[in-house]
C-alpha positions as CSV (number, residue, x, y, z in Angstrom):
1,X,-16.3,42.2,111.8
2,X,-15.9,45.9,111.9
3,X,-14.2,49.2,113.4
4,X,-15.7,51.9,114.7
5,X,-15.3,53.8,111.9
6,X,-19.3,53.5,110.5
7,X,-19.7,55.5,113.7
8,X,-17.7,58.6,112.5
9,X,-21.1,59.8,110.4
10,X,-23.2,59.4,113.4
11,X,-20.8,60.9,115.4
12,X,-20.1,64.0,113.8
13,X,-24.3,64.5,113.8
14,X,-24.4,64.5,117.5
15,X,-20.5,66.2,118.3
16,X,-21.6,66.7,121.8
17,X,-21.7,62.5,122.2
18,X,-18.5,61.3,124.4
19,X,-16.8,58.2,124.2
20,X,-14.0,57.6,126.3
21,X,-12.4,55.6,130.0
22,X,-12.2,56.6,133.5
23,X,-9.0,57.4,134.7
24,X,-7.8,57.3,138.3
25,X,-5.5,59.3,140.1
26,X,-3.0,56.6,141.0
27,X,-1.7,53.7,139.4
28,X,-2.8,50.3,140.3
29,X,0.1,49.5,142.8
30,X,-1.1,52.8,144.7
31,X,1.3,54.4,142.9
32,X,0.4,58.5,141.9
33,X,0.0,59.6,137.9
34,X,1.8,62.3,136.8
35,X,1.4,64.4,133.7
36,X,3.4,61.9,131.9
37,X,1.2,59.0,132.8
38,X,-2.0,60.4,131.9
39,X,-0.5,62.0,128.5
40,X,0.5,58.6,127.7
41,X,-2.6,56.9,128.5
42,X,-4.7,59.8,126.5
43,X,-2.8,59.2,123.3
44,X,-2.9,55.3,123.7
45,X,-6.8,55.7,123.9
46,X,-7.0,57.6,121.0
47,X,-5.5,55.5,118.7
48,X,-7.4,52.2,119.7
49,X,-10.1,52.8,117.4
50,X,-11.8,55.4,114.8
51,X,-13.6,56.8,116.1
52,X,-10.9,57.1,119.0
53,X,-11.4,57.6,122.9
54,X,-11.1,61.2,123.4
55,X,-12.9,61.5,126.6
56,X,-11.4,61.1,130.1
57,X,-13.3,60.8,133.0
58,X,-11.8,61.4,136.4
59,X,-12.8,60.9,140.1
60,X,-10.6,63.9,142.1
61,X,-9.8,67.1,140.7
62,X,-6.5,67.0,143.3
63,X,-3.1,65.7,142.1
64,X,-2.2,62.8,144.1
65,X,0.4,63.5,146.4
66,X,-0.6,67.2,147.0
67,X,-3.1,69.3,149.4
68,X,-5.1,71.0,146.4
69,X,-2.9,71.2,143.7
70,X,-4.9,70.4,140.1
71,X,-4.9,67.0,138.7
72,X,-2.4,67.1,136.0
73,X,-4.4,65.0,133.9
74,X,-6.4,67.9,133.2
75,X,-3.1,69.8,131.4
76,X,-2.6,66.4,130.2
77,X,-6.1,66.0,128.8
78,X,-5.4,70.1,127.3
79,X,-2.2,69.1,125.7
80,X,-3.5,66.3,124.0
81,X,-7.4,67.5,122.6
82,X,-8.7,64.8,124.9
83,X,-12.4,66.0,126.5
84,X,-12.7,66.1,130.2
85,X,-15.5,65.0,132.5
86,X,-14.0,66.6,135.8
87,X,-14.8,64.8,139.2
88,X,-15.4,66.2,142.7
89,X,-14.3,63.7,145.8
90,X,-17.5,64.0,147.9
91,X,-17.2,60.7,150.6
92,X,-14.3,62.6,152.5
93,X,-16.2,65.8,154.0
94,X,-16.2,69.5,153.8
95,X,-12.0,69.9,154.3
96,X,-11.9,67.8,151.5
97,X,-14.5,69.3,148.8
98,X,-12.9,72.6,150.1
99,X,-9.4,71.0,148.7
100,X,-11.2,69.7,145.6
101,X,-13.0,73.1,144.5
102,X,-9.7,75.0,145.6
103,X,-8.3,72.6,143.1
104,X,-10.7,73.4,140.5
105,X,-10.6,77.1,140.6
106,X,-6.8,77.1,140.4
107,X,-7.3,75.0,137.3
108,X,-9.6,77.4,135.4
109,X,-7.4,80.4,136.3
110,X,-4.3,78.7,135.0
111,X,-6.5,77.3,131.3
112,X,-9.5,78.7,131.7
113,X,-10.3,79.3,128.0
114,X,-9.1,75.9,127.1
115,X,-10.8,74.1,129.7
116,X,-14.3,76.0,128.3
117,X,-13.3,74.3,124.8
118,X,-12.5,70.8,126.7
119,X,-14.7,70.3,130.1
120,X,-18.1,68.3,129.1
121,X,-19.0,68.5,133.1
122,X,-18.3,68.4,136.8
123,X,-19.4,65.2,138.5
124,X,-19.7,66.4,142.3
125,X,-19.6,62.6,144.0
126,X,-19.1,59.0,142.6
127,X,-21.5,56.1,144.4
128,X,-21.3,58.4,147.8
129,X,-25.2,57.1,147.7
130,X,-24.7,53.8,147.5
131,X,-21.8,54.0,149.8
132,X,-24.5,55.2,152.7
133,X,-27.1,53.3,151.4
134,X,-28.2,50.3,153.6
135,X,-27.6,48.1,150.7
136,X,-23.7,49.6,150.3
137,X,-23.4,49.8,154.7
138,X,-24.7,45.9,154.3
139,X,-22.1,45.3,151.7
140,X,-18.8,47.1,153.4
141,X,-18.9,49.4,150.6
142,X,-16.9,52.6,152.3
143,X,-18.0,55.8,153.6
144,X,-20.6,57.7,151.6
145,X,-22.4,60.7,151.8
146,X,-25.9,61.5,151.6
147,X,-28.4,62.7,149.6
148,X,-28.4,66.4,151.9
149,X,-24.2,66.1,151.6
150,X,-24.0,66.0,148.1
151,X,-26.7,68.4,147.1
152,X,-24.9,70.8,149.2
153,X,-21.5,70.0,147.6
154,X,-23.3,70.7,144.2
155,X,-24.4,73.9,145.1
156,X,-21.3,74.8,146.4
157,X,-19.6,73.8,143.2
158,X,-21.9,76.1,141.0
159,X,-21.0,78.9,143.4
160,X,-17.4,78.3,142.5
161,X,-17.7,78.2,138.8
162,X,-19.4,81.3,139.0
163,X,-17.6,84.2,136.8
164,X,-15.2,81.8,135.7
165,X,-14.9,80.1,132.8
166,X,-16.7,77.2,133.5
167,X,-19.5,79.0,134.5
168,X,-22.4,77.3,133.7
169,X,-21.2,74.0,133.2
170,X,-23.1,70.9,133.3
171,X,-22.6,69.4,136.8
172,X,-24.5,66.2,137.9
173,X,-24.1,63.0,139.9
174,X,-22.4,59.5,139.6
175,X,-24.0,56.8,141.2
176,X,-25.3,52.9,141.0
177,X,-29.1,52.4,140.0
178,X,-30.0,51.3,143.1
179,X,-29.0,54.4,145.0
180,X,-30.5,56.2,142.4
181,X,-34.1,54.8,142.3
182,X,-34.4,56.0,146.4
183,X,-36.4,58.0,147.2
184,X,-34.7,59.7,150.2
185,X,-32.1,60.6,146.9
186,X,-34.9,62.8,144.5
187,X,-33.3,65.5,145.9
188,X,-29.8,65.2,144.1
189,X,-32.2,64.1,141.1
190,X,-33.3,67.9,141.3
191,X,-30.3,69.3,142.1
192,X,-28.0,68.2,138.9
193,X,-28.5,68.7,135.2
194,X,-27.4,65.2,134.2
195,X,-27.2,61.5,136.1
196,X,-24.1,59.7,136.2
197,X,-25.2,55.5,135.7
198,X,-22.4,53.1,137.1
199,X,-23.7,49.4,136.1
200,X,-21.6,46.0,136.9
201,X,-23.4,42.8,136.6
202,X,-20.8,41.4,137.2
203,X,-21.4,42.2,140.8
204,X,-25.1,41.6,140.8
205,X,-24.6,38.7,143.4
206,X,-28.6,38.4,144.0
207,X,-29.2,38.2,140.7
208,X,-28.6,35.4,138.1
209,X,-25.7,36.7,136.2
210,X,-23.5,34.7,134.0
211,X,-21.9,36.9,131.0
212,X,-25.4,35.6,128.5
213,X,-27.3,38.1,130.8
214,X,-24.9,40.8,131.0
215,X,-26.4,42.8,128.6
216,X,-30.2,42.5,130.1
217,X,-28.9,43.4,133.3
218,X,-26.9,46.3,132.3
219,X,-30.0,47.8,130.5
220,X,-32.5,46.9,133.3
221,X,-30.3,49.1,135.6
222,X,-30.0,51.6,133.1
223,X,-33.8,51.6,132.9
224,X,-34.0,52.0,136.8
225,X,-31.8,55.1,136.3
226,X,-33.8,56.8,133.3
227,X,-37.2,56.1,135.1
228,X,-35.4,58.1,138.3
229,X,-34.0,61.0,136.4
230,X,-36.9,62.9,135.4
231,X,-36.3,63.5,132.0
232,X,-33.0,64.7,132.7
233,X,-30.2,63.1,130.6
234,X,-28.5,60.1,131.8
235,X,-24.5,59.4,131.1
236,X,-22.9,55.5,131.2
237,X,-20.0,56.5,133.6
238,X,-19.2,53.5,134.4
239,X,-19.2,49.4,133.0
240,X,-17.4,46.2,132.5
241,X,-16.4,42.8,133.0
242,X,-13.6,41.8,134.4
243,X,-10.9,39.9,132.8
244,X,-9.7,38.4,136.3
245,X,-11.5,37.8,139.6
246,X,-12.9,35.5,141.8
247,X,-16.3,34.0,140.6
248,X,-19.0,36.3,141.2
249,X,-22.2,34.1,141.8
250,X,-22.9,33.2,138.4
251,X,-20.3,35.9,136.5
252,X,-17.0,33.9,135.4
253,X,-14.0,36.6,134.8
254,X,-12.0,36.2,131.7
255,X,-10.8,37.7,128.7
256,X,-12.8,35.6,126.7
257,X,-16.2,37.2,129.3
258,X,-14.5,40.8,128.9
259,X,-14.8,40.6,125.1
260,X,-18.2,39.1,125.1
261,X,-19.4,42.1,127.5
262,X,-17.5,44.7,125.3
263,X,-19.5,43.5,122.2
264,X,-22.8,43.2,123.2
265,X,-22.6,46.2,125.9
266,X,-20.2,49.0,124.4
267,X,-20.7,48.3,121.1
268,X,-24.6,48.9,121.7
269,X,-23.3,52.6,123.6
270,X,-20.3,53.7,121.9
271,X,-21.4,56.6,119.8
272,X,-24.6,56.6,120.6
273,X,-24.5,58.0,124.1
274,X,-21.8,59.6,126.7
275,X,-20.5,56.5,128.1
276,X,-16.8,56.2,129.7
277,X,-15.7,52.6,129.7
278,X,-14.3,51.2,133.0
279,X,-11.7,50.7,131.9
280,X,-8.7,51.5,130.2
281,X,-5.8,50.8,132.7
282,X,-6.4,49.0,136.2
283,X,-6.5,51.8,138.8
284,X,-7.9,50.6,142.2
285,X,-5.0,49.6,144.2
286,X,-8.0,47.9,146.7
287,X,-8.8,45.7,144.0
288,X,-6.0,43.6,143.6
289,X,-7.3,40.2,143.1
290,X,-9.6,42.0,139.8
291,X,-8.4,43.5,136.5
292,X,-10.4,45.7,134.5
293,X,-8.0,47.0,132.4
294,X,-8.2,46.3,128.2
295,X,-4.7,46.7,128.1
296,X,-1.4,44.5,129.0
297,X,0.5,47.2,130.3
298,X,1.0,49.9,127.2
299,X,1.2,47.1,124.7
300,X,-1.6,45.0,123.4
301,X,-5.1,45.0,124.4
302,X,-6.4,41.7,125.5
303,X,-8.6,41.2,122.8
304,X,-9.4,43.4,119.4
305,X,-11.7,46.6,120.2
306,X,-14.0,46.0,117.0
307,X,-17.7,45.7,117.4
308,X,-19.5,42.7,115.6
């Protein structure tokens, strides 16, 4: 077995390569995250491996709790050299985005220079596609937004950003293959430099998916997404297994599943492409029956991060 470490030479070739979690704004009880939490979970990340986590993406750019106060995991992610792949809520509607990019330009004024150094990208949206696709309406998957909603976020985030010091930055898209291979979605192909790719086969109920097939599934998706993007890069923003769960047509959660999926799936991505891990610490308070997480609370992880 090894660590990550054989990974620092092909990482410092290609610097711009991000390896890291997503990070929600609350805790998994519904709780919010404060400065404190997300330093704390920034600094455990970093030191689970060489070389270590030091991206964060998030899904809100608005602290929990407030109007459209900045996320204090972005001074979090500043205080502790952590990278930042900043999100825009986009399923909520214009009162909303106006809160998020309010948000965000109250954050660059406060570390604007820092944030230049730190910021990777703006994701405007996460799975608002699939959310209005029929596929996510058939599947009671929340309110989305479509394909004219979101380009029209995007552009309104670019305006923000403009004369500031995150002008220019690379703002795409996060969504699920399946939204992404519509056509009725080409536009928010055109509209964003980069495509967010959010994979779980361990919720690809129509298919036959038991953890051996993890891996082909995960890189037929991610095939679907590259053949959509138009040669325009494509980021992992989102994968794993669960390590508890109800049975999932074929897909069994366990630890024992979670580490299989890690190896064969992250090990094949980590420094070799962006990819964010989902994920470090269980977030979703409307997931309660499933745990993500890699970690029993801020102690040990469930199983050794090394790659075979």
């Amino acid at each position: 077995m090894r660590s990550f470490t054989p990974l620092l030479a092909l990482a410092a070739t290609a610097s711009a390569i991000q390896q890291g979690f997503n990070y929600g704004a609350t805790n998994a009880d519904g709780s919010c995250r404060k400065y404190e939490d997300f330093h704390r979970m920034y600094t455990r990340a970093q030191g689970l491996a060489e070389p270590g986590f030091t991206s964060a993406r998030l899904y809100t750019s608005v602290q929990c709790g407030s109007q459209n106060a900045p996320i204090e995991a972005i001074k979090a992610a500043l205080d502790t050299n952590t990278n930042l792949l900043l999100g825009v809520w986009a399923s909520a509607g214009q009162d909303t985005v106006n809160q998020e990019v309010a948000a965000l330009k109250q954050a660059v004024n406060n570390w604007g220079p820092q944030m230049k150094q730190k910021v990777v990208g703006i994701s405007v949206g996460s799975e608002d596609l699939y959310r209005s696709s029929p596929q996510g309406v058939a599947n009671n998957a929340g309110v989305g937004a479509d394909a004219a909603a979101v380009v029209k976020y995007i552009k309104q985030v670019r305006q923000a950003m403009k004369g500031t010091a995150l002008e220019g930055v690379r703002i795409g898209h996060v969504d699920t293959w399946t939204a992404w291979e519509l056509p009725e979605n080409v536009p928010v192909v055109n509209a964003v430099d980069w495509l967010g790719h959010n994979s779980f086969p361990y919720f690809e109920t129509t298919k036959n998916n038991p953890i051996g097939q993890g891996k082909n599934l995960f890189n037929e998706g991610l095939s679907h997404t590259e053949s959509a993007a138009k040669g325009k890069p494509v980021w992992v923003t989102e994968t794993g297994w669960p390590s508890r769960g109800p049975k999932s047509n074929a897909a069994v959660a366990s630890t024992r599943n979670q580490q299989k999926y890690w190896r064969q799936v992250g090990c094949s991505l980590f420094g070799r492409r962006n990819v964010w891990w989902y994920t470090l610490y269980d977030s979703n308070s409307a997931q309660t029956e499933l745990s993500f997480s890699l970690v029993n609370g801020d102690t040990a992880t469930k199983f050794p991060l090394d790659c075979p």
